[in-house]
mmCIF entry with sequence, helices, sheets and N, C-alpha, C, O atoms, coordinates in Angstrom:
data_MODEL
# 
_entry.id   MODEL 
# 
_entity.id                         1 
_entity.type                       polymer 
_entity.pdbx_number_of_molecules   1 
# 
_entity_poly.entity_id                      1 
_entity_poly.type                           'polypeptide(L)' 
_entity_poly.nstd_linkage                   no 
_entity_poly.nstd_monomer                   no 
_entity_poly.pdbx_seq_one_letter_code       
;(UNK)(UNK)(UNK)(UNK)(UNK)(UNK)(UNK)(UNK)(UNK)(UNK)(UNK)(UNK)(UNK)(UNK)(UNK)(UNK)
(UNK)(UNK)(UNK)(UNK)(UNK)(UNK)(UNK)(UNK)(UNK)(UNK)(UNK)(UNK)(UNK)(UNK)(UNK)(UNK)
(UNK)(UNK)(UNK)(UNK)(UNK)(UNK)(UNK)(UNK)(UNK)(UNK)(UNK)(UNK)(UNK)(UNK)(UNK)(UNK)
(UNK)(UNK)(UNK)(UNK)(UNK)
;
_entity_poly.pdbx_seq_one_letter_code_can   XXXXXXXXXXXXXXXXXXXXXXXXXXXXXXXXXXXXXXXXXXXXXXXXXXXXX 
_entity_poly.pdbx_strand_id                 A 
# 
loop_
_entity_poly_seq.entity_id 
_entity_poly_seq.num 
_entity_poly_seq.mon_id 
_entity_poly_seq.hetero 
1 1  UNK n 
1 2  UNK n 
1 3  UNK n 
1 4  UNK n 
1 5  UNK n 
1 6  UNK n 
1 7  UNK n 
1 8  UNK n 
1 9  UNK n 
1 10 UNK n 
1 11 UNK n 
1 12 UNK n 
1 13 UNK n 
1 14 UNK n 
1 15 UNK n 
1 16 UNK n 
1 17 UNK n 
1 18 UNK n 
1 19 UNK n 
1 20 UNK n 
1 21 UNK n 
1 22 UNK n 
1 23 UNK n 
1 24 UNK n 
1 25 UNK n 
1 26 UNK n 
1 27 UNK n 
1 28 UNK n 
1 29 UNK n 
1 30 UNK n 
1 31 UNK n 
1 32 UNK n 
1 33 UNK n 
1 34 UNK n 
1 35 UNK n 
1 36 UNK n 
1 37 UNK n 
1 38 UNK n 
1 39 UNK n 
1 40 UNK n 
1 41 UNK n 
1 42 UNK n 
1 43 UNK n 
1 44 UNK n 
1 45 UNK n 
1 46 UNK n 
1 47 UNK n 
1 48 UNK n 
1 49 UNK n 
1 50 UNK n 
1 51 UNK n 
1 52 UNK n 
1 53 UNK n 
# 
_struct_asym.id          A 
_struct_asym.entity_id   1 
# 
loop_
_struct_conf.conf_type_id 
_struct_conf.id 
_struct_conf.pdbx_PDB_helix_id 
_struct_conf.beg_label_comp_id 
_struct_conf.beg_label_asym_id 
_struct_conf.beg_label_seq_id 
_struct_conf.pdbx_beg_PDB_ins_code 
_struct_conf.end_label_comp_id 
_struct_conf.end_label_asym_id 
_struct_conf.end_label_seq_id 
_struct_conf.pdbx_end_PDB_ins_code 
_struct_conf.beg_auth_comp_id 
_struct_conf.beg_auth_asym_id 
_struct_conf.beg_auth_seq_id 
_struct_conf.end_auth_comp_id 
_struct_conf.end_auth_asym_id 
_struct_conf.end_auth_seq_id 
_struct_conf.pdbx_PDB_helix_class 
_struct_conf.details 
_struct_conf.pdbx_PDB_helix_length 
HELX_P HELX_P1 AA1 UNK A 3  ? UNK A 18 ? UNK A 3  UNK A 18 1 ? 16 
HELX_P HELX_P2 AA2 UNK A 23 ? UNK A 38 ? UNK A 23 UNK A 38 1 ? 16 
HELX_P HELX_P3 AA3 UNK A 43 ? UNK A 52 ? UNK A 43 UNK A 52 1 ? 10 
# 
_struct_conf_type.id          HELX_P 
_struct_conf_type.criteria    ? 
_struct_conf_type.reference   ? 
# 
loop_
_atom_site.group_PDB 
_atom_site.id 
_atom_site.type_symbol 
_atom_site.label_atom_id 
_atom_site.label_alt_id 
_atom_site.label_comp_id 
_atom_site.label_asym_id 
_atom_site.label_entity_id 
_atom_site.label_seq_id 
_atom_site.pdbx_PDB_ins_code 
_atom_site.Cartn_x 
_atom_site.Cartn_y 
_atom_site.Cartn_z 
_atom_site.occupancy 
_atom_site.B_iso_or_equiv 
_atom_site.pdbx_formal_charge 
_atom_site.auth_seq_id 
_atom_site.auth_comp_id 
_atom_site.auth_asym_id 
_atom_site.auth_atom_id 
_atom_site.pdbx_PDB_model_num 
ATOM 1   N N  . UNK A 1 1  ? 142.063 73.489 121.060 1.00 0.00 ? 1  UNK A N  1 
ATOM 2   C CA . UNK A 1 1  ? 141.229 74.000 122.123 1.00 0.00 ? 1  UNK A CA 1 
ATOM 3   C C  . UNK A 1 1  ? 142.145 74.511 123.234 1.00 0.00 ? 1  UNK A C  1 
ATOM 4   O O  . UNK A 1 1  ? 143.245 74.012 123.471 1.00 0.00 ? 1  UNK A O  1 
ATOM 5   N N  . UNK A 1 2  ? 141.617 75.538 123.897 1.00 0.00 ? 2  UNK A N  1 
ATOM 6   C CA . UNK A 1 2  ? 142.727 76.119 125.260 1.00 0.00 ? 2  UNK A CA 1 
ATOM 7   C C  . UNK A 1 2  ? 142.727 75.161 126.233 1.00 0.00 ? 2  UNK A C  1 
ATOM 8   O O  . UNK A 1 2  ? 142.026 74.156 126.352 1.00 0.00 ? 2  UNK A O  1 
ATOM 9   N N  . UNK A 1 3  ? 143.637 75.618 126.938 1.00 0.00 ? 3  UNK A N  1 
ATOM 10  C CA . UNK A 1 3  ? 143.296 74.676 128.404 1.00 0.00 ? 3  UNK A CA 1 
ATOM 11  C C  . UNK A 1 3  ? 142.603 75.427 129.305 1.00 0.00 ? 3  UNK A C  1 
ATOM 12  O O  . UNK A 1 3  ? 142.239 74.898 130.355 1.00 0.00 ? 3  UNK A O  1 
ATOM 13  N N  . UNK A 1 4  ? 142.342 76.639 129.061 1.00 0.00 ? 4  UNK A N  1 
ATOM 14  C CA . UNK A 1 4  ? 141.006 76.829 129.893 1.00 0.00 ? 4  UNK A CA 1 
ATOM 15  C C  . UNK A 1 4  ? 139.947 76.925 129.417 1.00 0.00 ? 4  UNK A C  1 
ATOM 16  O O  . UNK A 1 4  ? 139.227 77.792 129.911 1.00 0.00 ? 4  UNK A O  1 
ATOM 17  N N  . UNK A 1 5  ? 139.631 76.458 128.771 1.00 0.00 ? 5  UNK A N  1 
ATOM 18  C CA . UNK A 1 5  ? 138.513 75.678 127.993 1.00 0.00 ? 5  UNK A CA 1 
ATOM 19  C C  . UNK A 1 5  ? 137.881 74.131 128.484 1.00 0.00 ? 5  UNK A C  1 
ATOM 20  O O  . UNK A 1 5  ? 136.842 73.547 128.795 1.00 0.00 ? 5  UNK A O  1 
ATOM 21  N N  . UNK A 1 6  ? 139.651 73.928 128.258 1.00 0.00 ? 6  UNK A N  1 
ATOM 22  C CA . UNK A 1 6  ? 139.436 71.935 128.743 1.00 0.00 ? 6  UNK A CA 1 
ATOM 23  C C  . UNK A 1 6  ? 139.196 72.149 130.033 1.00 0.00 ? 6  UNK A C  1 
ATOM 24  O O  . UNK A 1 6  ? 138.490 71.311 130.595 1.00 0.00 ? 6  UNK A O  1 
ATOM 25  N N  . UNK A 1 7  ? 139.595 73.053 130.657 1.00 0.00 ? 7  UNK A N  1 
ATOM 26  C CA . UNK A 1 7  ? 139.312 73.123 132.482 1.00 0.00 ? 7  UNK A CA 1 
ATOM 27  C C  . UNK A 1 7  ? 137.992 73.302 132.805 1.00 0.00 ? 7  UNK A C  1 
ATOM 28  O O  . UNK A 1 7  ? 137.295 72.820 133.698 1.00 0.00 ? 7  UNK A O  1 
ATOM 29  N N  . UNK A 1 8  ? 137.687 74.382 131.580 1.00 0.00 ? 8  UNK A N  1 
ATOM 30  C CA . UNK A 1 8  ? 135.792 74.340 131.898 1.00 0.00 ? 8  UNK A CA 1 
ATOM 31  C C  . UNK A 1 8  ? 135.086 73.170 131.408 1.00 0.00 ? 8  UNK A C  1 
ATOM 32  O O  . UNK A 1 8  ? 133.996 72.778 131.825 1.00 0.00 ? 8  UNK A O  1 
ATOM 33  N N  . UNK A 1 9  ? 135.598 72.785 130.737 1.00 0.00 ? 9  UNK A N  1 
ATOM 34  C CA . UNK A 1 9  ? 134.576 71.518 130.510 1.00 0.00 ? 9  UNK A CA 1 
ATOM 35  C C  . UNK A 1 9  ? 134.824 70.223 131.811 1.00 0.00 ? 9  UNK A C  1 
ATOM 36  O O  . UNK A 1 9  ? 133.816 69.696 132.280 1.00 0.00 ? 9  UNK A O  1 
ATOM 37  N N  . UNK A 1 10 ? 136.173 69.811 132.295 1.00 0.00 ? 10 UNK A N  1 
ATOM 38  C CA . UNK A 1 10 ? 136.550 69.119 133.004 1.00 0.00 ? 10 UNK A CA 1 
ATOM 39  C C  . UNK A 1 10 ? 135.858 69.770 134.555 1.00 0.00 ? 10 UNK A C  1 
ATOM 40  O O  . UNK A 1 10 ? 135.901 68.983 135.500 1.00 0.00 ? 10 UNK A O  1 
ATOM 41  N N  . UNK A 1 11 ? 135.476 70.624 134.714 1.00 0.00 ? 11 UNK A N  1 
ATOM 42  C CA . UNK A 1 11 ? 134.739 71.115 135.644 1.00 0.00 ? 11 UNK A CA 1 
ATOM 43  C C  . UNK A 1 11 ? 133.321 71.239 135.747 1.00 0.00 ? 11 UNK A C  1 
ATOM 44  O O  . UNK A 1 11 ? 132.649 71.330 136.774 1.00 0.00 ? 11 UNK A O  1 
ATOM 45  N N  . UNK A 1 12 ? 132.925 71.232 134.478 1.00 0.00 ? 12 UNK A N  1 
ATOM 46  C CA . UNK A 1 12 ? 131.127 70.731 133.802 1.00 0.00 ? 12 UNK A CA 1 
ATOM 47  C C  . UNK A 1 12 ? 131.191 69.377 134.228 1.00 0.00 ? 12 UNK A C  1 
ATOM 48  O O  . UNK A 1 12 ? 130.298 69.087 135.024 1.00 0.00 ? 12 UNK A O  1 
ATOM 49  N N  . UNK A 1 13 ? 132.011 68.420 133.925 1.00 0.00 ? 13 UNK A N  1 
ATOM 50  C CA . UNK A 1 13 ? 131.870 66.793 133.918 1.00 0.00 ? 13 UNK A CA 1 
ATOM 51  C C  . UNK A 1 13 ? 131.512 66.600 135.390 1.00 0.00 ? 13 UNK A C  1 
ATOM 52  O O  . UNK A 1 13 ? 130.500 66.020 135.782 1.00 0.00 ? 13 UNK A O  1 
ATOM 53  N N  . UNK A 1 14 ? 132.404 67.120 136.123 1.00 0.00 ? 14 UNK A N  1 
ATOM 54  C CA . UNK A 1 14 ? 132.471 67.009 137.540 1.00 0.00 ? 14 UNK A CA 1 
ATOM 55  C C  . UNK A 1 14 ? 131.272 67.283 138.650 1.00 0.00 ? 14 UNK A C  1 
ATOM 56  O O  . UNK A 1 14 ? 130.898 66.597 139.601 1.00 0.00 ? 14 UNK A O  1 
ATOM 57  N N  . UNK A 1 15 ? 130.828 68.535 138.155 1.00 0.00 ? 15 UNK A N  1 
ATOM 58  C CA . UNK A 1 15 ? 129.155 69.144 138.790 1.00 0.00 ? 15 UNK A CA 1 
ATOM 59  C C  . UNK A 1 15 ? 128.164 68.548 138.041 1.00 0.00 ? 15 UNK A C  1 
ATOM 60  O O  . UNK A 1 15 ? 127.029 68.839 138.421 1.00 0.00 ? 15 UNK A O  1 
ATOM 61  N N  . UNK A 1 16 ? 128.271 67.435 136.628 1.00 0.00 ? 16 UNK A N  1 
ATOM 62  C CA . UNK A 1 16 ? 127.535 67.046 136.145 1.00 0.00 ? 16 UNK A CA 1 
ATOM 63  C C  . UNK A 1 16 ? 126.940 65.838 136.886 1.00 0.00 ? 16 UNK A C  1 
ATOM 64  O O  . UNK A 1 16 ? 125.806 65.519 137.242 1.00 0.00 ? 16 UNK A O  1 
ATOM 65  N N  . UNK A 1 17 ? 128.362 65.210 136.986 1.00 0.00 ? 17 UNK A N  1 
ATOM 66  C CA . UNK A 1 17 ? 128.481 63.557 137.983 1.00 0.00 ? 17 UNK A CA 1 
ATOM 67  C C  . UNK A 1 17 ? 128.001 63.838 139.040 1.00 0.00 ? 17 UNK A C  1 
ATOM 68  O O  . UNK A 1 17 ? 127.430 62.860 139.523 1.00 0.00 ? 17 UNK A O  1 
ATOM 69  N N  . UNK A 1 18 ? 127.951 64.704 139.646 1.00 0.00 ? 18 UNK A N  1 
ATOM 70  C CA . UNK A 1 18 ? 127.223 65.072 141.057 1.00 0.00 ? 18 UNK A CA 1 
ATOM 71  C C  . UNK A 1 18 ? 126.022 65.031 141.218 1.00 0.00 ? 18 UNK A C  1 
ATOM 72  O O  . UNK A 1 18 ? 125.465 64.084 141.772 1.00 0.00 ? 18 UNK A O  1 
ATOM 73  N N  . UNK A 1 19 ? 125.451 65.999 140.786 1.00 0.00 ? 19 UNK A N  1 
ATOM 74  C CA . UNK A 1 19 ? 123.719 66.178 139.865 1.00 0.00 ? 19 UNK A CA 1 
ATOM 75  C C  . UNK A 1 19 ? 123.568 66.966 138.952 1.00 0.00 ? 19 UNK A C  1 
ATOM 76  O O  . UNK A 1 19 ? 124.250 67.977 139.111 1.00 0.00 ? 19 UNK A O  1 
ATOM 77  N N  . UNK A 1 20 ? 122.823 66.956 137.829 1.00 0.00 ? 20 UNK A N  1 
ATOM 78  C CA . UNK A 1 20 ? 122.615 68.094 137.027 1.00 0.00 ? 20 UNK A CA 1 
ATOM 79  C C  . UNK A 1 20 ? 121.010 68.769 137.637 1.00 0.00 ? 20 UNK A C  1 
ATOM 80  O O  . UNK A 1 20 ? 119.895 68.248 137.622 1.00 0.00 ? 20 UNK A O  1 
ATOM 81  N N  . UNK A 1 21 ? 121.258 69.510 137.917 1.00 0.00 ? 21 UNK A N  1 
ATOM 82  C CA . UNK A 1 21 ? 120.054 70.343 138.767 1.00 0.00 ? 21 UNK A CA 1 
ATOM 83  C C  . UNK A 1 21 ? 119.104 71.431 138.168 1.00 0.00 ? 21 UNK A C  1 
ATOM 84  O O  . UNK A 1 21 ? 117.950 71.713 138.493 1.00 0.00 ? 21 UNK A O  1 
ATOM 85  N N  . UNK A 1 22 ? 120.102 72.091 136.973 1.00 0.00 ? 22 UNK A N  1 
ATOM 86  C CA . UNK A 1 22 ? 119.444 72.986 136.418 1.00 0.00 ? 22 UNK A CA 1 
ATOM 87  C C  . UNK A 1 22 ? 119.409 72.797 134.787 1.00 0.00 ? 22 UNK A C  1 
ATOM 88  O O  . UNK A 1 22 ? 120.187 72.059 134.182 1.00 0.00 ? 22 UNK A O  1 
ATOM 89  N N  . UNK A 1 23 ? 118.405 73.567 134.192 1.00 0.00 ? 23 UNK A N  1 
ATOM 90  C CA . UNK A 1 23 ? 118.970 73.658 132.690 1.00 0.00 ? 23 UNK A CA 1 
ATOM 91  C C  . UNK A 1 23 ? 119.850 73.961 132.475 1.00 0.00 ? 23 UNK A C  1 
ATOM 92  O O  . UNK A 1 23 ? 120.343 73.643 131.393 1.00 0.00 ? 23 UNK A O  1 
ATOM 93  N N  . UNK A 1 24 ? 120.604 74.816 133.468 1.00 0.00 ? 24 UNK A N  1 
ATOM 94  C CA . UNK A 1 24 ? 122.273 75.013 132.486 1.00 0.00 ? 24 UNK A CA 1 
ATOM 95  C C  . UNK A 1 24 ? 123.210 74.431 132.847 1.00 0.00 ? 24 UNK A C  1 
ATOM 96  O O  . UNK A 1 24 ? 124.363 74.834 132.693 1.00 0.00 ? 24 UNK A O  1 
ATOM 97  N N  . UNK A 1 25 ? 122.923 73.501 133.329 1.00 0.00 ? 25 UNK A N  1 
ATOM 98  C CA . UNK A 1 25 ? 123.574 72.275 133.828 1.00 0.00 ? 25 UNK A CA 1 
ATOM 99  C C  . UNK A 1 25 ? 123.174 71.027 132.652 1.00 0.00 ? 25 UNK A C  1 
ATOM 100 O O  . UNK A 1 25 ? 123.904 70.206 132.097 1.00 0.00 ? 25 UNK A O  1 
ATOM 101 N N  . UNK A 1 26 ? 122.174 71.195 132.580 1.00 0.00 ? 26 UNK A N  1 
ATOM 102 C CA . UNK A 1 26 ? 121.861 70.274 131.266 1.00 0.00 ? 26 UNK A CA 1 
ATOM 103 C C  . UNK A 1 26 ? 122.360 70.834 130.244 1.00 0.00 ? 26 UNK A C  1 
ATOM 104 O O  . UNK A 1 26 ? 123.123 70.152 129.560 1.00 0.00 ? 26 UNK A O  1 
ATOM 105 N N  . UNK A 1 27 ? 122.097 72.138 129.866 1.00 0.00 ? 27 UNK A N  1 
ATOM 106 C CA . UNK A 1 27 ? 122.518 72.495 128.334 1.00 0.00 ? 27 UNK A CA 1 
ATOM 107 C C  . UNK A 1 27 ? 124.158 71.623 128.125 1.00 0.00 ? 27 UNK A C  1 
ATOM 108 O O  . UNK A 1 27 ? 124.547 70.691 127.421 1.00 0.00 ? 27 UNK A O  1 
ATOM 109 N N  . UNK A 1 28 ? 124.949 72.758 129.431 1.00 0.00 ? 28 UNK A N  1 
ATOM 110 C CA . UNK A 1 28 ? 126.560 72.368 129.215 1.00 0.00 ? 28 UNK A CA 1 
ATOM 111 C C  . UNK A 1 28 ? 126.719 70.727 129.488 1.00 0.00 ? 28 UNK A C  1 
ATOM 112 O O  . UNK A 1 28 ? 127.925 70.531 129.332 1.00 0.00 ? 28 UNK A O  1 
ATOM 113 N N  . UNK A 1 29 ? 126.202 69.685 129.758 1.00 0.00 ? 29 UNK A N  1 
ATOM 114 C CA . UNK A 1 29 ? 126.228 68.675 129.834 1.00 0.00 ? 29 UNK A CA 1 
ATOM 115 C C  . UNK A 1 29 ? 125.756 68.306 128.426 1.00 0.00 ? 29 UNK A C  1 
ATOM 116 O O  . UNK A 1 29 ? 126.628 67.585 127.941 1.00 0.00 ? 29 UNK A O  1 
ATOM 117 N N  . UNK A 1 30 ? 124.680 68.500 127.500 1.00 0.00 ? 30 UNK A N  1 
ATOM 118 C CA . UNK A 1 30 ? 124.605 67.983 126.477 1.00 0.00 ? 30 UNK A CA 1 
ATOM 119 C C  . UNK A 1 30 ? 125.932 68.931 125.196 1.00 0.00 ? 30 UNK A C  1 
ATOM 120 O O  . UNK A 1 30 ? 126.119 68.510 124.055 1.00 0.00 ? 30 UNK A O  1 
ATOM 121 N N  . UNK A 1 31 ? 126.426 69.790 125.591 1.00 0.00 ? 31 UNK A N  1 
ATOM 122 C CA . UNK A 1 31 ? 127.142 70.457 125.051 1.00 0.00 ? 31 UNK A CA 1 
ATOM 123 C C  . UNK A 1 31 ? 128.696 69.654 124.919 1.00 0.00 ? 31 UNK A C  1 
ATOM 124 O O  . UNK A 1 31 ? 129.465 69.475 123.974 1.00 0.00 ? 31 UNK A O  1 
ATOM 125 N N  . UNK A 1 32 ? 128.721 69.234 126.556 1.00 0.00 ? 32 UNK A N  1 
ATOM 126 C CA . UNK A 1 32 ? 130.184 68.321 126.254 1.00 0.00 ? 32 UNK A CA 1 
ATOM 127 C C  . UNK A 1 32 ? 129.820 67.210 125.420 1.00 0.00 ? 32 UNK A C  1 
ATOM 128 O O  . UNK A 1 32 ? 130.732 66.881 124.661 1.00 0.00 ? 32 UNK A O  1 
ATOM 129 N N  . UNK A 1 33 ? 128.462 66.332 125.296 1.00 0.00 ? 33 UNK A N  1 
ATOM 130 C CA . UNK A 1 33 ? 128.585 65.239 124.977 1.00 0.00 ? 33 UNK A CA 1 
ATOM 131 C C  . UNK A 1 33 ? 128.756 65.133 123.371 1.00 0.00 ? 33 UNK A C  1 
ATOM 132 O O  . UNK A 1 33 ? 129.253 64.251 122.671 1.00 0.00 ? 33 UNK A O  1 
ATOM 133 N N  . UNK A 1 34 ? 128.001 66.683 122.981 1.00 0.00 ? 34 UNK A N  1 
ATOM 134 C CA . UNK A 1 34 ? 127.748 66.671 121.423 1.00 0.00 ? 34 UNK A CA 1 
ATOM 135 C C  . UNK A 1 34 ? 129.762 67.126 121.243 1.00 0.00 ? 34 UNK A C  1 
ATOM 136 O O  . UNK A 1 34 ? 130.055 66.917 120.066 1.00 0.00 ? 34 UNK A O  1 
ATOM 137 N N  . UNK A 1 35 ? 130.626 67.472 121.793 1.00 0.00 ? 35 UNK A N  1 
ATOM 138 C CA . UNK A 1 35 ? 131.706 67.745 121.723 1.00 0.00 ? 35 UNK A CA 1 
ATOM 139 C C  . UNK A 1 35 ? 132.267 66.492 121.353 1.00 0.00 ? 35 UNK A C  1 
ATOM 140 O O  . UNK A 1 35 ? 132.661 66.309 120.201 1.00 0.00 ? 35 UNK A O  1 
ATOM 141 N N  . UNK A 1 36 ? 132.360 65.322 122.519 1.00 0.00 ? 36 UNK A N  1 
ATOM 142 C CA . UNK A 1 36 ? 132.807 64.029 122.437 1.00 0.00 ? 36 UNK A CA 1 
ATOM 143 C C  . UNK A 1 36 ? 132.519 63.181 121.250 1.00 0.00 ? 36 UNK A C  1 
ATOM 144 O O  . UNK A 1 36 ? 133.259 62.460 120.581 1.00 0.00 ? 36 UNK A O  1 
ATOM 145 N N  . UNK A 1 37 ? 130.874 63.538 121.136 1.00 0.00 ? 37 UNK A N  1 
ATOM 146 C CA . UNK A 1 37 ? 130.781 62.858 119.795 1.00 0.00 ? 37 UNK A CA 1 
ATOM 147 C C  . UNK A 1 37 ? 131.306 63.034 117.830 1.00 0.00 ? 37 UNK A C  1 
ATOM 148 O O  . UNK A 1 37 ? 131.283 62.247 116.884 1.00 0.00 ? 37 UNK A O  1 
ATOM 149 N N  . UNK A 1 38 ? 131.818 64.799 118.030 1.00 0.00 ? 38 UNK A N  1 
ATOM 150 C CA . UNK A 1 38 ? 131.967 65.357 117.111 1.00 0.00 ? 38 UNK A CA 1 
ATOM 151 C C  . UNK A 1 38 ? 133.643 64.970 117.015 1.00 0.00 ? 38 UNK A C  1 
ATOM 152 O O  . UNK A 1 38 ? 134.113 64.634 115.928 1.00 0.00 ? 38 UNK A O  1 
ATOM 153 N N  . UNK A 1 39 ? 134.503 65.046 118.251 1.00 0.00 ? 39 UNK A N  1 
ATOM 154 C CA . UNK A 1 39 ? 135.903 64.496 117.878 1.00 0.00 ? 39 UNK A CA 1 
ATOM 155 C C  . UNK A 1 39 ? 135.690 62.750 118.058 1.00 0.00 ? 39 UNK A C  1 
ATOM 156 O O  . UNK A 1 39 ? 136.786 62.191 118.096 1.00 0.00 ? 39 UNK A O  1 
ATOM 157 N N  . UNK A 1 40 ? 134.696 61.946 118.157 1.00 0.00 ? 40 UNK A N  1 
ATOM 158 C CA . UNK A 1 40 ? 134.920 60.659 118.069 1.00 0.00 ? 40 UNK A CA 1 
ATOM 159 C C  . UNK A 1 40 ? 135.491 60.034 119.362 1.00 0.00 ? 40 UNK A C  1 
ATOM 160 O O  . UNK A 1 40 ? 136.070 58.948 119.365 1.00 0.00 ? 40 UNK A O  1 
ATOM 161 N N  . UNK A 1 41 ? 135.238 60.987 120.741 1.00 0.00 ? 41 UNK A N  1 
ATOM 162 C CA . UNK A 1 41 ? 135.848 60.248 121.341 1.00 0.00 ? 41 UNK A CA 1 
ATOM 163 C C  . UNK A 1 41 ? 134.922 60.047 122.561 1.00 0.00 ? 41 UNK A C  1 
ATOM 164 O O  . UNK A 1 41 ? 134.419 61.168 122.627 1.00 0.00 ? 41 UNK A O  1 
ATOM 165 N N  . UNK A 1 42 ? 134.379 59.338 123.562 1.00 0.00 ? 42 UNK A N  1 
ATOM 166 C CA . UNK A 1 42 ? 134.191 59.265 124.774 1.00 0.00 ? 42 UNK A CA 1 
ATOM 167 C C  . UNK A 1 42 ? 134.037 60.264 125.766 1.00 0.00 ? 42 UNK A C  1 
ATOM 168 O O  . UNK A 1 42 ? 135.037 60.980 125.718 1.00 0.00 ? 42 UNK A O  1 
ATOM 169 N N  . UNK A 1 43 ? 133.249 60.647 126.645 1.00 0.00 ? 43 UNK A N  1 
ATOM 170 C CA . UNK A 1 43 ? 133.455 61.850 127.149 1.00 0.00 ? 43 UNK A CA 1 
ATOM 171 C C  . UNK A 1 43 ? 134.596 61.684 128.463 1.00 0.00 ? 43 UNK A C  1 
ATOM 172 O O  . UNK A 1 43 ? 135.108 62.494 129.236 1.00 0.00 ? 43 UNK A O  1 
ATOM 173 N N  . UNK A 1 44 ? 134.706 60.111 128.268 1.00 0.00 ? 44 UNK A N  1 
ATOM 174 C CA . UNK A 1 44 ? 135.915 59.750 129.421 1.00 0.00 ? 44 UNK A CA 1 
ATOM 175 C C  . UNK A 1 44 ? 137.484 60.307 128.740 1.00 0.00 ? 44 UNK A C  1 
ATOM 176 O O  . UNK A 1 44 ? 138.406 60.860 129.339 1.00 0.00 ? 44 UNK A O  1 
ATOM 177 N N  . UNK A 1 45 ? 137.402 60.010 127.589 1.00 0.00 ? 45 UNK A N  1 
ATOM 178 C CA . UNK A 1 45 ? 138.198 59.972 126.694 1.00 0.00 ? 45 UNK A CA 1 
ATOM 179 C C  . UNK A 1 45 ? 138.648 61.496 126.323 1.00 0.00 ? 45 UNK A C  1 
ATOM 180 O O  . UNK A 1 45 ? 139.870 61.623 126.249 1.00 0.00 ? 45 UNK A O  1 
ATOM 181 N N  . UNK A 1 46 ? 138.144 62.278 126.160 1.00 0.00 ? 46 UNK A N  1 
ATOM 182 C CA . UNK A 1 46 ? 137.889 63.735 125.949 1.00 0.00 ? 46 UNK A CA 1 
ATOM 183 C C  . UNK A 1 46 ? 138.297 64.461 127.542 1.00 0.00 ? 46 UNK A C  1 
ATOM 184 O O  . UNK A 1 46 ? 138.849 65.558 127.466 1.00 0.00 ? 46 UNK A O  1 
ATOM 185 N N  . UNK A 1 47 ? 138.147 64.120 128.395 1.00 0.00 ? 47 UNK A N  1 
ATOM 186 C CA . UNK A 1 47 ? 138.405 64.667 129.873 1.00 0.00 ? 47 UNK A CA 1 
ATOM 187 C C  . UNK A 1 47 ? 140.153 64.355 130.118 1.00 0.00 ? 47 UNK A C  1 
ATOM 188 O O  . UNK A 1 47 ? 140.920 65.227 130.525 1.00 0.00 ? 47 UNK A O  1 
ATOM 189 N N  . UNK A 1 48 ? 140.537 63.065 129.809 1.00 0.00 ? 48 UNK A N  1 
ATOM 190 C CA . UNK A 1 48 ? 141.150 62.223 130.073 1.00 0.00 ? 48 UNK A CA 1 
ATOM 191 C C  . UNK A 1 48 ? 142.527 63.478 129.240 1.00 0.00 ? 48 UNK A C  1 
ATOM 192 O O  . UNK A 1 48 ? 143.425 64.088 129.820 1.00 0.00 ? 48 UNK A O  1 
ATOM 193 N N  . UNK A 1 49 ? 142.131 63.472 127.589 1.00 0.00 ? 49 UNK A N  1 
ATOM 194 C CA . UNK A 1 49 ? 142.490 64.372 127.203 1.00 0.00 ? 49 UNK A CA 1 
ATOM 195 C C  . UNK A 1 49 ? 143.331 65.551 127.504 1.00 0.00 ? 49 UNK A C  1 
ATOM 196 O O  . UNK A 1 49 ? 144.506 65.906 127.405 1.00 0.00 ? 49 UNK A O  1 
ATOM 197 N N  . UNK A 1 50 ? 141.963 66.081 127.998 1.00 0.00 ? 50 UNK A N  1 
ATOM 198 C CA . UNK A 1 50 ? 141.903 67.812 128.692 1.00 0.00 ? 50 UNK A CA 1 
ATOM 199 C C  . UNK A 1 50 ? 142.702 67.825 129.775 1.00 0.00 ? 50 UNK A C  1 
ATOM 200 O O  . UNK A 1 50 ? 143.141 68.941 130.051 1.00 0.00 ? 50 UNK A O  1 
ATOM 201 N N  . UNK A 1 51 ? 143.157 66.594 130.748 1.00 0.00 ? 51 UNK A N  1 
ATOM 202 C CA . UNK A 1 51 ? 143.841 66.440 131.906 1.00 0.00 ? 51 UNK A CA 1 
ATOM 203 C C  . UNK A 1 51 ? 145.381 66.599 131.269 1.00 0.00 ? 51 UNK A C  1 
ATOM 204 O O  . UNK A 1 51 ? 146.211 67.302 131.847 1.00 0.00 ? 51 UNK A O  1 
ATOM 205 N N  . UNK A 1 52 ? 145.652 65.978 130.189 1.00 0.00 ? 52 UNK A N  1 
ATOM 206 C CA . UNK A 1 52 ? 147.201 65.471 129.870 1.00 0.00 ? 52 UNK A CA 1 
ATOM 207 C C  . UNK A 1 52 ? 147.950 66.647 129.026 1.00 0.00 ? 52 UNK A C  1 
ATOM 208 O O  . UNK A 1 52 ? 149.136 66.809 128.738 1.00 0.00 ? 52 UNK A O  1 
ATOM 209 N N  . UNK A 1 53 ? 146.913 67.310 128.782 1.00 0.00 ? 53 UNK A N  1 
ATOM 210 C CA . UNK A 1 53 ? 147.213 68.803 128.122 1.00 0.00 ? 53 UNK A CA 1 
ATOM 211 C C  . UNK A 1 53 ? 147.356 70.101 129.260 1.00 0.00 ? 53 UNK A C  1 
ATOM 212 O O  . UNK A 1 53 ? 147.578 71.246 128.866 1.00 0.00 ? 53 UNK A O  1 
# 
C-alpha cells in the first residue's frame, strides 16, 4: 500500500474519532474497518502501521 494511502486512511481514523457526521464519513470509516479486518489486524494496529512506514 502507498504511504499516501496510509496517510488517507490515518486521516479518516482521525475525523472519524471526532464524529462521523456524514455518510461519507461512514462509508470511509466502514471501509478502514473492512481493511483491518481483511489484513487481520486492529484498526489500532493498521494506523500504528501506516505511521512506521
Amino acid at each position: 500500500m502507498s504511504r499516501s494511502l496510509l496517510y488517507h486512511w490515518l486521516m479518516v481514523i482521525i475525523m472519524a474519532t471526532i464524529k462521523i457526521s456524514s455518510k461519507t464519513g461512514q462509508a470511509e470509516w466502514e471501509e478502514l474497518k473492512s481493511l483491518a479486518e481483511e489484513s487481520h489486524q486492529s484498526i489500532s494496529g493498521l494506523l500504528t502501521g501506516a505511521a512506521r512506514d
